[in-house]
C-alpha positions as CSV (number, residue, x, y, z in Angstrom):
1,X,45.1,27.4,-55.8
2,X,42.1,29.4,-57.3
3,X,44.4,31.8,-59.4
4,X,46.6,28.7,-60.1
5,X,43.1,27.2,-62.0
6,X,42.4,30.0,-63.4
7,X,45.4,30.5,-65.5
8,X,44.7,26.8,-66.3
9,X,41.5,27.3,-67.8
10,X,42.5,30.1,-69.8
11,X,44.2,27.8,-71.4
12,X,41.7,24.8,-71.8
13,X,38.0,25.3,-72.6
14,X,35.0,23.9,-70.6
15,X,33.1,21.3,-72.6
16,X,30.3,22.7,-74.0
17,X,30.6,25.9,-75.8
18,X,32.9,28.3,-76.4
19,X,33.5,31.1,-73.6
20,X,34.0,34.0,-75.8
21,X,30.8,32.9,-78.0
22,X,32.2,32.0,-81.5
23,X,30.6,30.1,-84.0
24,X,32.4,26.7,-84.3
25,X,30.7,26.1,-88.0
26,X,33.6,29.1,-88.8
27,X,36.2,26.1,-87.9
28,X,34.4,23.3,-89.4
29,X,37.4,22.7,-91.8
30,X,40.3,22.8,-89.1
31,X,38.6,22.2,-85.5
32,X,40.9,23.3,-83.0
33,X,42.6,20.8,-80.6
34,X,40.7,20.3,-77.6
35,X,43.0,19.2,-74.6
36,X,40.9,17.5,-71.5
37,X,41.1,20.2,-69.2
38,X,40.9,20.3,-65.2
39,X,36.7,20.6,-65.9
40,X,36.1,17.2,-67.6
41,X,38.9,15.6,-65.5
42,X,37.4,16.8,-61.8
43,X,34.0,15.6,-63.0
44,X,35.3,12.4,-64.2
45,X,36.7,11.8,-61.5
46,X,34.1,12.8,-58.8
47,X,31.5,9.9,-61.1
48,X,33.9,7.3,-60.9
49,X,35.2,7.9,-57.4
50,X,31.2,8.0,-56.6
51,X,30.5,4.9,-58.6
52,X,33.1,2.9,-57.6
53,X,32.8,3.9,-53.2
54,X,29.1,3.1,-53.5
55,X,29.9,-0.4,-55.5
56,X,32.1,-1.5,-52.5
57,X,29.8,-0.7,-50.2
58,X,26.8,-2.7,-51.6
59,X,29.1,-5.4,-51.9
60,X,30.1,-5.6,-48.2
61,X,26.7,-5.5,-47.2
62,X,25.8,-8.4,-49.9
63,X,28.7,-10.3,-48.2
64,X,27.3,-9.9,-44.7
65,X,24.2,-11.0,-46.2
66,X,24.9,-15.1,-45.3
67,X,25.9,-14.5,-42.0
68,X,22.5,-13.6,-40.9
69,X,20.1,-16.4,-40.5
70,X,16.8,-16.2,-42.7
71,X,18.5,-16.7,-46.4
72,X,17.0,-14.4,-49.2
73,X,13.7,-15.0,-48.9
74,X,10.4,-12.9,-49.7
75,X,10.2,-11.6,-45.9
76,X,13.9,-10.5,-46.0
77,X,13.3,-9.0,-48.8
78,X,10.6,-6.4,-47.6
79,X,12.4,-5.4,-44.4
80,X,15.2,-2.9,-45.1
81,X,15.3,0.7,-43.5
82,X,13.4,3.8,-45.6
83,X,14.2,6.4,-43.1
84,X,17.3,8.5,-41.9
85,X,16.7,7.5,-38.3
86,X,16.0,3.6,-39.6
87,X,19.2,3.2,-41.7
88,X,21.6,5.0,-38.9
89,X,19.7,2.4,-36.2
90,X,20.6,-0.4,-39.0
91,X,24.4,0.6,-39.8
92,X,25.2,0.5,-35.8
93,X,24.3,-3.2,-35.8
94,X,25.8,-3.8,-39.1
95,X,22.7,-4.9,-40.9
96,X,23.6,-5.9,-44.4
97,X,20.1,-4.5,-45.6
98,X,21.4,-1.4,-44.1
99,X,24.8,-1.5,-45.1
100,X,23.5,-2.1,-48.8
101,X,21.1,1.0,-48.7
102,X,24.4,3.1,-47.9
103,X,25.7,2.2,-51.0
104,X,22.7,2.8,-52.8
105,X,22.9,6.3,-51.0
106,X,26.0,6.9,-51.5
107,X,25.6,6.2,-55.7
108,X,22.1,8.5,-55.6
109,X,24.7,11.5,-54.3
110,X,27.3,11.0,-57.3
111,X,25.2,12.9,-59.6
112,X,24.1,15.9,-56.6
113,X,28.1,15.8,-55.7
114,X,28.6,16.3,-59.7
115,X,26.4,19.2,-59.9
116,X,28.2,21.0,-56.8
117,X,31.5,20.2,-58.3
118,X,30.2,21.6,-61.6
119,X,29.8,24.7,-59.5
120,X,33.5,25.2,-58.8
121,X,34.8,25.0,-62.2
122,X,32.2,27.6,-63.8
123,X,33.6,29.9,-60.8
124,X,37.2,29.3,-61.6
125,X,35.8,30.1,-65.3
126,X,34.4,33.0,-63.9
127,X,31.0,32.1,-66.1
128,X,28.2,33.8,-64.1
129,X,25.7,32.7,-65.9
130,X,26.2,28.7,-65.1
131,X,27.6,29.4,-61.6
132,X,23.6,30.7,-61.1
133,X,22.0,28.0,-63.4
134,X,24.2,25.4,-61.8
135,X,23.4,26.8,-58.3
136,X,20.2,26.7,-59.4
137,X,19.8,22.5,-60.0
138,X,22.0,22.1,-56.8
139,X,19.2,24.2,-54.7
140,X,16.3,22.2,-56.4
141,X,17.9,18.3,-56.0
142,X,18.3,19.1,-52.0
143,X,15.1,20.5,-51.8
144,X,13.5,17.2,-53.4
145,X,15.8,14.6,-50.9
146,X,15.6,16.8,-47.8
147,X,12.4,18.4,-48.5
148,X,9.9,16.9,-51.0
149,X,10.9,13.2,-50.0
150,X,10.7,13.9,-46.3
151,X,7.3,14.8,-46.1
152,X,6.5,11.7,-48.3
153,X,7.8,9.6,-46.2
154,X,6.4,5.5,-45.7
155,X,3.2,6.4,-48.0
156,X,3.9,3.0,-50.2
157,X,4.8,0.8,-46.7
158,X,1.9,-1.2,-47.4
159,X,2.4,-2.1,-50.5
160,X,4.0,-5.6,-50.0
161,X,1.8,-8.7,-50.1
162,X,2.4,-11.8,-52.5
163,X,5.6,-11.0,-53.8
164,X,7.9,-14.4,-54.3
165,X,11.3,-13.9,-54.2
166,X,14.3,-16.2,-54.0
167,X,18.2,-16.6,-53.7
168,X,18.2,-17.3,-57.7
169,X,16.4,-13.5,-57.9
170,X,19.0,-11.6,-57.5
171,X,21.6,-13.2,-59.7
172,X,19.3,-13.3,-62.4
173,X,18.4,-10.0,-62.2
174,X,22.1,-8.7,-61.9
175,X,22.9,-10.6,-65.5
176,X,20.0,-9.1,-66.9
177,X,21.0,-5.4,-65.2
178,X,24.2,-5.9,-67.5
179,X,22.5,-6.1,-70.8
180,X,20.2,-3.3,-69.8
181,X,23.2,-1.1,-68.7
182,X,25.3,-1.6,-72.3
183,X,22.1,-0.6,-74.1
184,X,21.1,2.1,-72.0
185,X,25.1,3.7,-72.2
186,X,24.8,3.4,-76.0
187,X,21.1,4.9,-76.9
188,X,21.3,7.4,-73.5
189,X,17.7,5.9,-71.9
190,X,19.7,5.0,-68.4
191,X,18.8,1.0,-68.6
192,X,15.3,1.7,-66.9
193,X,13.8,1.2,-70.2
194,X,14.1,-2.6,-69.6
195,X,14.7,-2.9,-66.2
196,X,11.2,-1.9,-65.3
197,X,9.5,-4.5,-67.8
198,X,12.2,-6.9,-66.5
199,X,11.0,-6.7,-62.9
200,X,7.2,-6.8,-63.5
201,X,6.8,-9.3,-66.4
202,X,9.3,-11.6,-65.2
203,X,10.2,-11.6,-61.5
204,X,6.4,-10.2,-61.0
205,X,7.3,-7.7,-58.1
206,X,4.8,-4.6,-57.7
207,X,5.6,-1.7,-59.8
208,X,6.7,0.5,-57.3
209,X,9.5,-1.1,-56.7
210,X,10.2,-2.2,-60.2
211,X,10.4,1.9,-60.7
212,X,12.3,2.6,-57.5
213,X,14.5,-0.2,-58.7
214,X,14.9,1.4,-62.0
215,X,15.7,5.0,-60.8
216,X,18.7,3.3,-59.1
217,X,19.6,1.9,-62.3
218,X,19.3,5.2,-64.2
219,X,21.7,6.5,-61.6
220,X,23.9,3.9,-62.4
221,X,24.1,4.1,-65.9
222,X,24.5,8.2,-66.1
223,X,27.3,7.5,-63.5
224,X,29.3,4.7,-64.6
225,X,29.2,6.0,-68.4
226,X,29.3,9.8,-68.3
227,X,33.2,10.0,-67.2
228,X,34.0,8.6,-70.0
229,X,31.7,10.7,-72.3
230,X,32.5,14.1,-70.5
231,X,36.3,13.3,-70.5
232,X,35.8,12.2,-74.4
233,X,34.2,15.4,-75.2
234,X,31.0,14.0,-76.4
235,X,29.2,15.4,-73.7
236,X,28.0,19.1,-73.9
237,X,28.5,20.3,-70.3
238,X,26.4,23.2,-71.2
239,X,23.1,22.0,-72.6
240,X,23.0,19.7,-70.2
241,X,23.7,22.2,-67.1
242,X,20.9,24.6,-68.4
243,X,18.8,21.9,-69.6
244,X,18.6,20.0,-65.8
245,X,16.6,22.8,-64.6
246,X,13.3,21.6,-65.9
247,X,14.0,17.7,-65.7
248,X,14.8,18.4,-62.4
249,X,11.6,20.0,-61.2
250,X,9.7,17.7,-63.6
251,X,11.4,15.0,-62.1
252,X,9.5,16.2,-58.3
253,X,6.5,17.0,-59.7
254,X,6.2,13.1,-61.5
255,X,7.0,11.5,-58.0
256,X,4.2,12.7,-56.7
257,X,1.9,11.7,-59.3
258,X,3.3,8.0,-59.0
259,X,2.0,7.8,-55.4
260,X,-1.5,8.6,-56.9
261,X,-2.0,6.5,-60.0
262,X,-3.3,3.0,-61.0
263,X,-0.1,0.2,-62.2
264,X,-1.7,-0.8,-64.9
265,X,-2.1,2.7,-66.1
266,X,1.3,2.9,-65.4
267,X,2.0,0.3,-67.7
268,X,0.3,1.7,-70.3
269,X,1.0,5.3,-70.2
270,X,5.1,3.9,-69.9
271,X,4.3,2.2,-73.1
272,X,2.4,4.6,-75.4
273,X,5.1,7.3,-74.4
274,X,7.4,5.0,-75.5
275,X,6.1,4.1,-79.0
276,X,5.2,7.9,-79.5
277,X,8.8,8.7,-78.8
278,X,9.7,6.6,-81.7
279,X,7.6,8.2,-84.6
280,X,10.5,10.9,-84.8
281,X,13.4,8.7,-85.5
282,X,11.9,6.7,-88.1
283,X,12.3,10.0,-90.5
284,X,15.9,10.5,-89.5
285,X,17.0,6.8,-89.5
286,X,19.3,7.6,-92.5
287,X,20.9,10.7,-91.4
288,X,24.4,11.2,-89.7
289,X,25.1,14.9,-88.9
290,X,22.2,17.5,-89.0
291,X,22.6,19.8,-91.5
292,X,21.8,23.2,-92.3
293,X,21.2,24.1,-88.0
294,X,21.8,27.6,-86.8
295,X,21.8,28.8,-83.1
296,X,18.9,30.9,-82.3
297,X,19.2,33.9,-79.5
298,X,19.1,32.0,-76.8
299,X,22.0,29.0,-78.0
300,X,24.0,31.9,-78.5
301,X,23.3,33.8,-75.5
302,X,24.2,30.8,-73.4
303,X,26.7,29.5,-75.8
304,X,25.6,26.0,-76.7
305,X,27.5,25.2,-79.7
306,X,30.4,23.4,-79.8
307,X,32.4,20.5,-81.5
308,X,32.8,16.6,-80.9
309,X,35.3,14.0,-81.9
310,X,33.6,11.7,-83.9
311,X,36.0,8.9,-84.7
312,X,34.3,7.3,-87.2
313,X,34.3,10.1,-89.5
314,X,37.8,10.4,-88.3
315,X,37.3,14.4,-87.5
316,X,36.1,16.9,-85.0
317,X,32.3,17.9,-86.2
318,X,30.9,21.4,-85.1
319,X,27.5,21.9,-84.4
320,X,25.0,24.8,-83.6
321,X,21.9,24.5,-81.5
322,X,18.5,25.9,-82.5
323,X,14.5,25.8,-80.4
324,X,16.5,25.8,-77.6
325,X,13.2,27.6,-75.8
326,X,11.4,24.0,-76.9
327,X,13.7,21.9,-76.0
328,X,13.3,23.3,-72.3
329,X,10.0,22.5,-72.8
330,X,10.2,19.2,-73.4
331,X,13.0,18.3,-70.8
332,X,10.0,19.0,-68.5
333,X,8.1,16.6,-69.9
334,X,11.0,14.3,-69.9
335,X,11.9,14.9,-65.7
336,X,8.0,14.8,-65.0
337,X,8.3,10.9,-67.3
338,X,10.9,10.2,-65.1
339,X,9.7,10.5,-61.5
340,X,6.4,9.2,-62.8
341,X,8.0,5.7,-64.3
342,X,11.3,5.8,-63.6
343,X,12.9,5.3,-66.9
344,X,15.4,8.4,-67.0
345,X,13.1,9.4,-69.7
346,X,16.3,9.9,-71.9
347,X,13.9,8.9,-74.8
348,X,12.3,12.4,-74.4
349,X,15.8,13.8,-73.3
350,X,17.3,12.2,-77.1
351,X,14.2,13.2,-79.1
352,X,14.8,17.0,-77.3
353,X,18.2,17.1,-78.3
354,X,18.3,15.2,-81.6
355,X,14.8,16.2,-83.4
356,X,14.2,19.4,-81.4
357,X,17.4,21.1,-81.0
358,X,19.4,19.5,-83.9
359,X,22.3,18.4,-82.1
360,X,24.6,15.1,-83.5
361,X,22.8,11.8,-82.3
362,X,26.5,11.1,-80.4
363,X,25.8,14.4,-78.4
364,X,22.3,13.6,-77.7
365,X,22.7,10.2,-76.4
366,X,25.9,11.1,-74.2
367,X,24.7,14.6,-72.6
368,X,21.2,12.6,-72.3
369,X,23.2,9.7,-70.2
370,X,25.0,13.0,-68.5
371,X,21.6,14.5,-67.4
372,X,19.6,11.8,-66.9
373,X,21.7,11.1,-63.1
374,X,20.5,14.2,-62.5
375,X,17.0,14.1,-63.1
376,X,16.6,10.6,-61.2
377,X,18.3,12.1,-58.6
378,X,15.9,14.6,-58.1
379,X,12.7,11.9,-57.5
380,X,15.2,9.0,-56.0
381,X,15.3,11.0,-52.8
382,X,10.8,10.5,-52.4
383,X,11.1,7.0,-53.6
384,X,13.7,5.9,-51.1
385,X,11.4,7.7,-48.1
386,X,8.3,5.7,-48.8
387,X,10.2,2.8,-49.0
388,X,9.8,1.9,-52.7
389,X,13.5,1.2,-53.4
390,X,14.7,-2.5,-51.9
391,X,18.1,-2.8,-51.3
392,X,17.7,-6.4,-52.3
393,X,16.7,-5.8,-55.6
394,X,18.1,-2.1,-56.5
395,X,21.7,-3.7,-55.4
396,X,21.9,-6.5,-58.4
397,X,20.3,-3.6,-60.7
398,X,23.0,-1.3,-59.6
399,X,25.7,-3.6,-60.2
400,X,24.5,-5.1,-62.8
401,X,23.9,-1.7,-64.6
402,X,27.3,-0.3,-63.8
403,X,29.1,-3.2,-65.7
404,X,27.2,-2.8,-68.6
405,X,27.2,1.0,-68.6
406,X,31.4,0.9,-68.7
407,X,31.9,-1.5,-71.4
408,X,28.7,0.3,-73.7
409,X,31.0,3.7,-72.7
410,X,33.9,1.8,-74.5
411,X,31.6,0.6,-77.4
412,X,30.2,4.6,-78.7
413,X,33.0,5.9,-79.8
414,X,33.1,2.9,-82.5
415,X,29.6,2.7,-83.4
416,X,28.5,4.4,-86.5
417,X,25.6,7.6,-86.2
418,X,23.0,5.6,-88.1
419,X,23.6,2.1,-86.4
420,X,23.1,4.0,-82.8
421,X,19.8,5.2,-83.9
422,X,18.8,2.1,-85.2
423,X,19.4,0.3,-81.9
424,X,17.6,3.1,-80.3
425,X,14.9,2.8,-82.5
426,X,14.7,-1.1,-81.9
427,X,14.8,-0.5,-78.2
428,X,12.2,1.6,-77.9
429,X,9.3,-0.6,-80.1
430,X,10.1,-3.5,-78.8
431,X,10.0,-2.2,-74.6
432,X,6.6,0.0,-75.8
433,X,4.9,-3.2,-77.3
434,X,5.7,-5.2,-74.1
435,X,4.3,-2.4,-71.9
436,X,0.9,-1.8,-73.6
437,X,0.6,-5.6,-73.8
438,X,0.8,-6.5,-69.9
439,X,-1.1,-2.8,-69.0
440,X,-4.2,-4.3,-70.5
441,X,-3.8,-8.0,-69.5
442,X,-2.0,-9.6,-72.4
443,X,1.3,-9.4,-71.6
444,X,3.7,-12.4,-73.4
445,X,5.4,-13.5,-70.1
């Protein structure tokens, strides 16, 4: 079976560079035909077999939900299991509570099961160096759920007086979810962007779980729109492979720090990031493809470049990759963002990849939404052991989110270069201003 994929891939290339290293601006004229090989396809299908097993899962638990007696209430709402021996206890009496955090399991897996199965194609490639890099995320996510988040364990347990919560909740928050999952699929910011000011300003529940709420949601997003964006070639498999490293161990080292830090500093540090994050795009609101970009040593060492179908220029675009050393950098910055808030940071992740390393805003958005899975992944596993993700609420987010995220999947491929950053751009101002408002007490809801 091996040799069988083997021959296949010799054949069809791996999304993301090209294997033998050439330049792809020497094809700009006549791109070659890019087939969707086994690569794209196997991960494509591992996200949506992930996305859609989880989905049916949460919704048998929310089914069994009116057959026990207490009704969705603010006390139901703070008892749900946060530990391995909790939610096993939980499933053996059918619990929906418990039923509902195994599909909330089961959709924080999609993007560790991704990264193993990303393993298996760079060895049928016979790629050594992404079989190690990839090896290396895979090591670091199941050192942060088995590991990291184990030790933390119940620290935020107290955290639950004076929250209000009805059957209305839940609904409303699931229609919302859907908004923020289209715009979070299109700009590549995983739908946490709004799903955090959502949660505090308007259903006024405590931030931790607002964030543990939204890491589902960035889960969600990454999961239920990167098939199509990996199978569309839009995705660069490589930069976003290489580039998981440091979100991935920024993502563990900002989980931490969220355990130790005020709300409304929380608030306003979310904010100001934000608005900061914006600055860049206001210079390049005009531009379509960057121009002028060549790989540096280590783009072309790894192999970064690459081409993308972009259908509204009705042609296949090449594009080279350059401070590839920065952009590392600041993925760092973007995984510690992430654990901290729980946002996905893909503001940081689009700014890396589109101001920093040059690439086309349609690559930076969709291998943004590819990693940004990933990096939640990394933190979701602390957040779920000190009990800051309620099934009750991270469920309608889930859902919610996935909905969107599919149709805004369908939506990119349309959507002009300079009309995505503009919505970006929009998004971004608008969530900052909110943030900074209610940090410091003036917050319009």
């Amino acid at each position: 079976m091996i040799q069988h994929l083997r021959s296949f891939f010799s054949a069809h290339h791996v999304s993301g560079g090209d294997q033998q290293g050439s330049d792809p601006s020497e094809h700009q004229q006549e791109p070659a035909p890019y087939p969707y090989g086994w690569a794209t396809a196997l991960i494509g299908w591992v996200l949506q077999g992930g996305v859609l097993i989880s989905a049916a899962v949460m919704l048998i638990g929310i089914i069994l939900l009116p057959t026990r007696p207490g009704g969705l209430t603010s006390e139901r709402l703070l008892v749900f299991p946060f530990t391995w021996s909790a939610l096993v206890a939980s499933l053996a009496q059918w619990h929906p509570q418990g039923v509902i955090t195994l599909g909330l399991l089961l959709l924080i897996a999609t993007p560790v099961l991704r990264v193993a199965v990303s393993i298996v194609t760079f060895v049928v490639k016979r790629d050594r160096t992404y079989v190690v890099i990839t090896c290396l995320v895979l090591a670091i996510l199941l050192f942060s759920i088995f590991g990291v988040g184990t030790w933390s364990s119940g620290q935020h347990a107290a955290l639950t007086g004076g929250i209000q919560f009805s059957a209305l909740a839940p609904v409303l928050i699931f229609l919302a979810s859907i908004a923020a999952g289209l715009l979070g699929s299109l700009v590549g910011l995983g739908g946490g962007v709004l799903i955090v000011p959502l949660l505090i300003l308007v259903f006024k529940l405590p931030v931790v779980f607002a964030i543990g709420a939204s890491i589902i949601s960035v889960i969600a997003t990454s999961s239920g729109a990167a098939a199509a964006y990996v199978r569309d070639r839009l995705t660069n498999l490589r930069i976003g492979m290489f580039l998981e490293i440091a979100t991935t161990i920024g993502a563990i080292s900002g989980a931490f720090l969220a355990g130790v830090l005020a709300s409304n500093l929380l608030n306003i540090i979310f904010g100001v990031i934000l608005l900061l994050s914006a600055a860049p795009l206001v210079v390049e609101i005009g531009e379509d493809t960057p121009q002028g970009v060549k790989n540096d040593h280590l783009a072309t060492w790894l192999h970064l470049s690459s081409t993308y179908p972009d259908q509204k220029l009705g042609k296949d675009v090449a594009y080279q990759v350059t401070r590839t050393p920065w952009g590392l950098a600041m993925m760092y910055v973007a995984g510690l963002i992430s654990g901290l808030l729980g946002i996905g940071s893909g503001t940081f992740k689009v700014i890396a990849l589109d101001s920093l390393m040059r690439l086309p805003i349609k690559v930076s958005t969709t291998t943004s939404n590819f990693m940004i899975g990933v990096t939640a992944a990394a933190s979701a596993g602390i957040y779920f052991l000190r009990g800051d993700i309620p099934p009750l609420v991270a469920a309608p987010v889930a859902l919610g989110i996935l909905v969107g995220a599919l149709v805004g999947a369908r939506l990119l491929a349309s959507i002009s270069n300079k009309l995505l950053r503009l919505i970006f751009l929009l998004v971004l101002l608008v969530s900052a201003i909110e943030m900074i408002l209610h940090g410091v007490g003036w917050g319009a809801f």
